[in-house]
Wavefront OBJ file of the C-alpha trace (Angstrom):
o trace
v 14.831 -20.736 -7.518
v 12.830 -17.336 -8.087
v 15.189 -15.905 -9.916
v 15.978 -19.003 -12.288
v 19.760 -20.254 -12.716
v 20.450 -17.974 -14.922
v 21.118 -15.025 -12.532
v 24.282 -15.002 -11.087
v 24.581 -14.447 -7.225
v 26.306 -11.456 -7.582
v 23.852 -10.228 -9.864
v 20.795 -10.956 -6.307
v 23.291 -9.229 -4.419
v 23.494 -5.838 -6.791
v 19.949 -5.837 -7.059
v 18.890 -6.293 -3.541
v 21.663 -3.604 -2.698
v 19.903 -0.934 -5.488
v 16.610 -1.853 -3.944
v 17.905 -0.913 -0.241
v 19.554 2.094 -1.438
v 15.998 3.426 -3.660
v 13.952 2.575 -0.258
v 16.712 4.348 1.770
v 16.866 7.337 -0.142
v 12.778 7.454 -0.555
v 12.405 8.058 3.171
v 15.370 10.477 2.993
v 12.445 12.692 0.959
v 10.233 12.520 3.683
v 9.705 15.586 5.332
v 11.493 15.760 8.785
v 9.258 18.641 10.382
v 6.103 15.503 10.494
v 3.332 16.728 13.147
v 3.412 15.242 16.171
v 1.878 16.152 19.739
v 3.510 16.667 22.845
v 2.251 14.128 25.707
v 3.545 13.893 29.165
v 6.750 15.914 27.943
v 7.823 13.399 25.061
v 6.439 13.861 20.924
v 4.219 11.135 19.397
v 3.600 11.295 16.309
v 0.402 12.095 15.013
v -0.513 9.183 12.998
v -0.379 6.913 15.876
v -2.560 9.245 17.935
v -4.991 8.918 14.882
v -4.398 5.175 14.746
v -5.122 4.779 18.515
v -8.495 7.310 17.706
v -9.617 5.168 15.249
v -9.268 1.395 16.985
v -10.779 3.458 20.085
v -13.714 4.730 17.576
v -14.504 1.029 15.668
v -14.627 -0.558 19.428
v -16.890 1.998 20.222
v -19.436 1.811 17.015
v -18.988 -2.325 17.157
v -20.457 -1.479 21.273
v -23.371 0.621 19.329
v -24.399 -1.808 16.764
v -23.842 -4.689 18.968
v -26.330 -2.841 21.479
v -28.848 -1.704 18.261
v -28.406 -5.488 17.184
v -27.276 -4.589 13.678
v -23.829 -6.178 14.567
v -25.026 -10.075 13.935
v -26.713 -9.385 10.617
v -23.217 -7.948 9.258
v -21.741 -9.916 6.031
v -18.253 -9.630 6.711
v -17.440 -7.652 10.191
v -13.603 -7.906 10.682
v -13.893 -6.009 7.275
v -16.450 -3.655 8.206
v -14.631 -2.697 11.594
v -11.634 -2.301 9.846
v -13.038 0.067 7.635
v -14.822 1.920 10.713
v -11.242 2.281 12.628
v -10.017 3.737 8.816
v -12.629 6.153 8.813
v -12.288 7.461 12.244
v -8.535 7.673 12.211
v -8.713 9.615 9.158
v -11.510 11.352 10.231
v -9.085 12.222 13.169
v -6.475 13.365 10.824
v -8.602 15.656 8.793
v -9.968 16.961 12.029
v -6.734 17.929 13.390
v -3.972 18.127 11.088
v -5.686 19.291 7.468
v -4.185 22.604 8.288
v -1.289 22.230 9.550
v 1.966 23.556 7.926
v 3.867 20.474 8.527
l 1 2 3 4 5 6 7 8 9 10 11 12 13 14 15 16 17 18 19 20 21 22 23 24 25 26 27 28 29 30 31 32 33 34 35 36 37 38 39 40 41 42 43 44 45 46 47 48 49 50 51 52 53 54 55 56 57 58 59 60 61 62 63 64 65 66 67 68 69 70 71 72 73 74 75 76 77 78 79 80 81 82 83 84 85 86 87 88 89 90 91 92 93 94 95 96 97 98 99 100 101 102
């Protein structure tokens, strides 16, 4: 057991119940106004706009240094595209959204 037999089911049950009800309240806190962009007449929101800019942007640089051959002599490149798509979505973000009031 991961708890041990010392804990009492009803005891798991309280705690799993307090854990729900801290994660439920901590989106609760989130602001409701997030940004979001209006495409062919529904909202998206923005972070998956920058998501889809950044998988868009690694594909793109992994095309570049595939072409430059840089891409074979990379030590670890799920890692390294990874942190390219990172980049670029936040890159994206910045870009777009640093000043926005929401």
């Amino acid at each position: 057991m991961i708890f041990g037999s010392s804990v009492s089911g009803g005891r798991r049950r309280t705690f799993a119940f307090t854990v729900a009800m801290m994660a439920a309240s901590a989106t609760q806190a989130a602001d409701p106004a997030a940004p979001s962009i209006v495409t062919f007449g529904s909202y998206f929101p923005a972070w998956m706009v920058c998501a889809i800019v950044g998988v868009v942007g690694a594909v793109i640089a992994r095309f570049v240094l595939a072409r430059l051959g840089v891409d074979e002599f990379l030590p670890l490149r799920l890692v390294v595209y990874l942190c390219l798509a990172i980049v670029f979505g936040l890159g994206a973000w910045l870009v777009y959204y640093a000043g926005s009031p929401a």
